[in-house]
N, C-alpha and C positions, 0 to 999 in steps of 0.2 A: 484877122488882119491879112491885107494880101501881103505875098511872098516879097521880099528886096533882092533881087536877083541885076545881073550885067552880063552879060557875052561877049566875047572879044571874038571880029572879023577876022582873027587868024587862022584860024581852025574849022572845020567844019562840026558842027553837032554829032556828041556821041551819044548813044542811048541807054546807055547799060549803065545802071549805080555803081557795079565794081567792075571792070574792061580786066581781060587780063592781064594787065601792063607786067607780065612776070622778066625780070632780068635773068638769062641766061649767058652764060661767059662760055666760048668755045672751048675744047681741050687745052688749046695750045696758048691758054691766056691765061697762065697759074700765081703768076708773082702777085705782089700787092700792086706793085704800080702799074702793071697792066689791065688789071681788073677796075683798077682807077678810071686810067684813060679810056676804059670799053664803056666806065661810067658814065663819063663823060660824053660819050658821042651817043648814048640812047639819052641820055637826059634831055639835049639840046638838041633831040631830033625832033620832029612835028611825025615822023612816019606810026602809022596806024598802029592798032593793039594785036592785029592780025598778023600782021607782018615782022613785027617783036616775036610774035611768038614763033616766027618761021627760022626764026634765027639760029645755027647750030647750036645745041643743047649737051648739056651735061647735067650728070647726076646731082642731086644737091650734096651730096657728099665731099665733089669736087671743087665746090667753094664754100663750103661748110666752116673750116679754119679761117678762111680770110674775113667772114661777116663781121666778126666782131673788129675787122679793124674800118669799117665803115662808121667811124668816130663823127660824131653829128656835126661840130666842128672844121674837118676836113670838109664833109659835104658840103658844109655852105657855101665854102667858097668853089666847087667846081662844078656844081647842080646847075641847071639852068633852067630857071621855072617861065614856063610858059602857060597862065593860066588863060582857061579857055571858059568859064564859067563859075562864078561865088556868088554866094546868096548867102539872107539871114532870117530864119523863120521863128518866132515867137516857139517858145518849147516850155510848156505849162506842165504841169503833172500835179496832184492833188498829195498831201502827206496823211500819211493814215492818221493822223491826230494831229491836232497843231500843234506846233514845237516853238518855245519859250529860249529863246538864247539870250544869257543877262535881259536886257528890259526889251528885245524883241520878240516881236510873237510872229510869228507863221503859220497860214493856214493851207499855204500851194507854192512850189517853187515855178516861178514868173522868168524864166533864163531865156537864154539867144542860142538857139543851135545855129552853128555855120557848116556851110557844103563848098568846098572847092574842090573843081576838077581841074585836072590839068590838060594840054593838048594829046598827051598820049591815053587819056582816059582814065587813068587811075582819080581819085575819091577820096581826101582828106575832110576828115568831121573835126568840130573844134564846139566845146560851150562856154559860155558867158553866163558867168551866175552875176544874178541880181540880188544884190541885199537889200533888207529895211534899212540900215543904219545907213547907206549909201546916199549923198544927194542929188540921185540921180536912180530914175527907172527902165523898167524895160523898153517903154518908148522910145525913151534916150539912146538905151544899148544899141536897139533896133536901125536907128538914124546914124550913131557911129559907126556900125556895122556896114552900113548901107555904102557911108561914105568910103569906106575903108574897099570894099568889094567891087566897087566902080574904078576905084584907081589901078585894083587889082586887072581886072578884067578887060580896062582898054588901054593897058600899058603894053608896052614891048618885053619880049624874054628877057629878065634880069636872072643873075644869078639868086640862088636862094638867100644867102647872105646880105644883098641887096634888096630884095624883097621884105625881108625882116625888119630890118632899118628902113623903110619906106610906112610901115608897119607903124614902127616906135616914132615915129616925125608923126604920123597921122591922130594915133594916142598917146601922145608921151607922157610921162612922170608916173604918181599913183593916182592920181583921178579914175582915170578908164582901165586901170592895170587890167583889171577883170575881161574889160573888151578887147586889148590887146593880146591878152593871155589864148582867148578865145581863136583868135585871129593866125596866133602862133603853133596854135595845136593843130589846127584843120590844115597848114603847108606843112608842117613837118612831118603830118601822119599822109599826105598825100606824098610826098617826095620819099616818104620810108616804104609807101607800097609800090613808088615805081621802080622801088631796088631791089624789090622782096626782101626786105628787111625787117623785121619784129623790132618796134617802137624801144622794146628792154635790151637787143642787141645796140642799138644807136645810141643809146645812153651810156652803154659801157658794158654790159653783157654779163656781168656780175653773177645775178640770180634771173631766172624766170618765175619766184616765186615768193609769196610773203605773208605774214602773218599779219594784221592789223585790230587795234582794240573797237572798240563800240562808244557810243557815247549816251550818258544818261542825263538825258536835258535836264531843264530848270521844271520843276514838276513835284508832285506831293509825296510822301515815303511811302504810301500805296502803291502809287503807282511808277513809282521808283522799284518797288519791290517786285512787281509783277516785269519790268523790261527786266531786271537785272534776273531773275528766274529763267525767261525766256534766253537770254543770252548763252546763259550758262548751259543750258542746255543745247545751246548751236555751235559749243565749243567755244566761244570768247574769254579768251585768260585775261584780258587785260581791261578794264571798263574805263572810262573819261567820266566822270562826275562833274555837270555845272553846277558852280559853287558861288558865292560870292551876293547871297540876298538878304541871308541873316546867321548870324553865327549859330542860335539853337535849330533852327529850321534847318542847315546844311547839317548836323552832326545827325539828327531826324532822319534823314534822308541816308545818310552813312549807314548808320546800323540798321535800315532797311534792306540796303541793298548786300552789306554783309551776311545778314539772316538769309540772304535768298541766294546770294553765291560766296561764301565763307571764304571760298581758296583763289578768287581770284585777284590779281592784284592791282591795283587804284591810282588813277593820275589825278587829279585834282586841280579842275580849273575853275579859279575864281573871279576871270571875268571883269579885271579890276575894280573888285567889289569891296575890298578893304583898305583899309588904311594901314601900312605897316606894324603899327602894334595893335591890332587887329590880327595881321595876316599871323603872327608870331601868338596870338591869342590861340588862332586856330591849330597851330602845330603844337602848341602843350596840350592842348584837349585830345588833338588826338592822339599822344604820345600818351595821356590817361587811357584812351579807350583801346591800345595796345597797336595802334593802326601806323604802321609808316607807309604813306605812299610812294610810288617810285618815281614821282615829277609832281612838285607844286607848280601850274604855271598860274603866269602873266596874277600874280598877290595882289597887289596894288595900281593905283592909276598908270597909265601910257607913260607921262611924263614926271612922276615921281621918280627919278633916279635914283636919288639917295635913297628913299628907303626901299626899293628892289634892290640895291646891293645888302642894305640892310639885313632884309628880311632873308637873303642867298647865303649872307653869313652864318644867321643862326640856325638855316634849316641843314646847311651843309654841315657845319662844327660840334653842333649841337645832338643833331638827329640825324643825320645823314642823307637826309634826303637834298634831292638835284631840284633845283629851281629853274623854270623855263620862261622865255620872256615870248609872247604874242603880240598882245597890242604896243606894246614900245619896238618890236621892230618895222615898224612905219616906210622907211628905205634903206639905203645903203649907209648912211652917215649914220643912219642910229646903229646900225646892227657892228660897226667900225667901233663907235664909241660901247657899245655891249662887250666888247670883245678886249678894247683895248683896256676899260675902267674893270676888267674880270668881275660885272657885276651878276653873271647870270652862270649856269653851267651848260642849260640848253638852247639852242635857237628855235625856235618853231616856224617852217615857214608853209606859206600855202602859195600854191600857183597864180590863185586870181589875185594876189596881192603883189608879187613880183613879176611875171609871166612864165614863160619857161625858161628864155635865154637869162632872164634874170635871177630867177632861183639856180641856175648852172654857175650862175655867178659866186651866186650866195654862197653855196654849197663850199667853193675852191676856197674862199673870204675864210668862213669856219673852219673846215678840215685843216687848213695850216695853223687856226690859233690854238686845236686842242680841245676846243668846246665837242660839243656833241649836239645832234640834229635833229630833227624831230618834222615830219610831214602829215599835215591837216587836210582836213576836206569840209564845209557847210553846206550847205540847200543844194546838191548837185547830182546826175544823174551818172550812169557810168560810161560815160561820155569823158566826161573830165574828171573823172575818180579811177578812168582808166589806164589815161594819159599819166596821173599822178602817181599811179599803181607802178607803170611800167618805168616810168624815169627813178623811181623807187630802186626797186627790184635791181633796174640795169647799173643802177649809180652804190648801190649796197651799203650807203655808210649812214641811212638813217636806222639811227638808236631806236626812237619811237613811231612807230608811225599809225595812223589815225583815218582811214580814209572809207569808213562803214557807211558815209551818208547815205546812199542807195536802199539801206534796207529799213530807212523813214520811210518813203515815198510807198503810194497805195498800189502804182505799177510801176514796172519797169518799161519805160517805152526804147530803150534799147535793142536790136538784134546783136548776136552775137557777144562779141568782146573776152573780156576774161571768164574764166571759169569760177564761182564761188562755191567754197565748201566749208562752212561756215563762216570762223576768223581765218580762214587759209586764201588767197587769191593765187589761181594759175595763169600765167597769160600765154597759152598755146598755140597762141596765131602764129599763121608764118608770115605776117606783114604787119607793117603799120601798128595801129594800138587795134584792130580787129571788129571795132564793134560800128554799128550805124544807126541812121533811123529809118523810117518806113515815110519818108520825105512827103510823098505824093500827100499823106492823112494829116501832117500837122496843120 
């Protein structure tokens, strides 16, 4: 499929995938709010990458302290994005086996990589996963993408904050959350590397680094036993079990993946595969087989309220374990009503279903009511498992988090990005979220 690309007549053509758009602050620019305002006058310059860099320098040492107050927030409103080229290329990749999620099956993830440059040359990437369950394809993604990149491209410098909201007016609600998300990722990771900024300092600068669990799809206790082996052996403490097809057939699959990693510890998603006393079925069985996980999520249907408080009752009073809600946080009024009706303990959210500015949202919604948090990742490359890494990391208040999709996939068509050492993520970039594609081959 050919490339969806736009150029905006403002700029001349840059050539280079990463320009050195490095921001340098003179000596005598130490405070917060002059590194601000220095912000602000390379943001909203159009001058070259050559000439950024001719700019008097200092050690990174000498703005070392102030990075983490480059609050993603503040930046929007005094960035001024002036893009000079967005595009959106079909981004295939084959899974090394097909993977069964509740009643989907997959054999290749089908997503939308997006490239935006900006006038100064810096290179934000952004993906769009595509789901089965989704009523709408990669075609689709493809054409909102397209539309989205054209508005981009022959618009005039808005501030980043405005570009955003230009953004969410072109896909709004959750329909296209995924192509929005996509859209979000590739301007904030371009505007974080025209500050020399790390994607996890913008976030909040917390952690640079994070542990996450693995997931063991929907699949046979064979070969349930053979991933949970492999796992354990890459160092993963924590495994994700899809649950929710049949009560003897998941407990099957249980004491397989026990026998093959005895010590590691279990979340349990069942994919709204039960009915309340069902899901309460499950929790005595496994309280027989001596097993407490440390998150049931999403037990029962999306829109079963009453019995996810239900079943959050007797798995928290009863057994102790923490109940997590997926498919019923749908948007914001459901995740309001989660919170207010205390039917859940955890929230679980993923990027392509909120975006980013909206999971920032999510996140503040939660941390004030007490719940605890939880970040997912499906059919995605680290591209946006990177993105999700580093808002992680920078943000440090998810409980659990989930974001091993990458080591499904048969390659990694990624360069660079974070560093993986088994369940451990580094993200050691000094910009942006770090990683890219090899554009010219998709």
């Amino acid at each position: 499929m050919a490339p969806i690309c736009f150029c905006s007549a403002l700029c001349p053509t840059k050539s280079l995938l990463f320009s050195p758009c490095v921001l340098r602050v003179p000596k005598n620019m130490q405070t917060k709010q002059q590194i601000t305002q220095f912000s602000r006058v390379i943001a909203s310059s159009s001058t070259s990458s050559s000439e950024l860099m001719s700019e008097a320098a200092v050690t990174d040492n000498a703005i070392e302290g102030h990075r983490t107050s480059f609050g993603l927030k503040n930046l929007t409103e005094i960035f001024w994005v002036d893009v000079h080229h967005a595009e959106g290329r079909p981004l295939n990749v084959r899974l090394d086996e097909p993977l069964t999620i509740a009643s989907s099956r997959l054999v290749e993830v089908e997503n939308v990589a997006i490239r935006v440059e900006l006038s100064n040359g810096c290179v934000g990437w952004g993906e769009v996963p595509v789901l089965p369950w989704l009523n709408w394809n990669q075609a689709t993604a493809l054409e909102k993408v397209r539309e989205a990149c054209e508005f981009l491209g022959q618009g005039p410098p808005v501030t980043l904050n405005l570009a955003l909201d230009q953004i969410s007016k072109i896909v709004p609600g959750s329909e296209f959350a995924s192509v929005r998300t996509g859209l979000e990722m590739a301007l904030i990771d371009a505007v974080a590397n025209s500050i020399d900024v790390p994607l996890w300092r913008l976030f909040g600068g917390v952690s640079n680094t994070l542990s996450t669990a693995a997931t063991i799809p929907t699949t046979s206790s064979a070969k349930a036993f053979d991933l949970a082996a492999k796992y354990c052996k890459q160092g993963f403490k924590t495994l994700k079990i899809e649950m929710g097809r049949d009560l003897n057939a998941d407990i099957e699959v249980l004491q397989a993946v026990r026998a093959a990693h005895p010590h590691c510890l279990f979340i349990f998603d069942a994919n709204e595969g039960y009915t309340s006393k069902e899901a309460i079925e499950v929790l005595e069985k496994l309280n027989g087989e001596g097993v407490t996980p440390v998150l049931f999520e999403q037990p029962v249907h999306r829109d079963d309220w009453k019995g996810l408080g239900d079943v959050s009752i007797v798995a928290r009073e009863k057994y102790g374990i923490s109940v997590a809600a997926d498919e019923s946080c749908k948007n914001l009024v459901d995740i309001q009503k989660l919170i207010e009706e205390k039917l859940v303990d955890v929230i679980n959210i993923k990027l392509s279903k909120f975006g980013v500015l909206g999971t920032l949202e999510i996140v503040e919604m939660v941390k004030k009511s007490g719940l605890n948090l939880m970040i997912d990742s499906v059919a995605e490359t680290r591209l946006a498992t990177g993105v999700a890494g580093h808002l992680a990391a920078g943000l440090g208040c998810f409980k659990y988090v989930n974001i091993s999709a990458p080591i499904l996939l048969a390659e990694d068509p990624v360069v660079g990005g974070y560093e993986v050492y088994g369940s451990d993520y580094k993200f050691v970039n000094s910009r942006g979220q770090g990683g890219f594609l090899k554009w010219d081959i998709l």
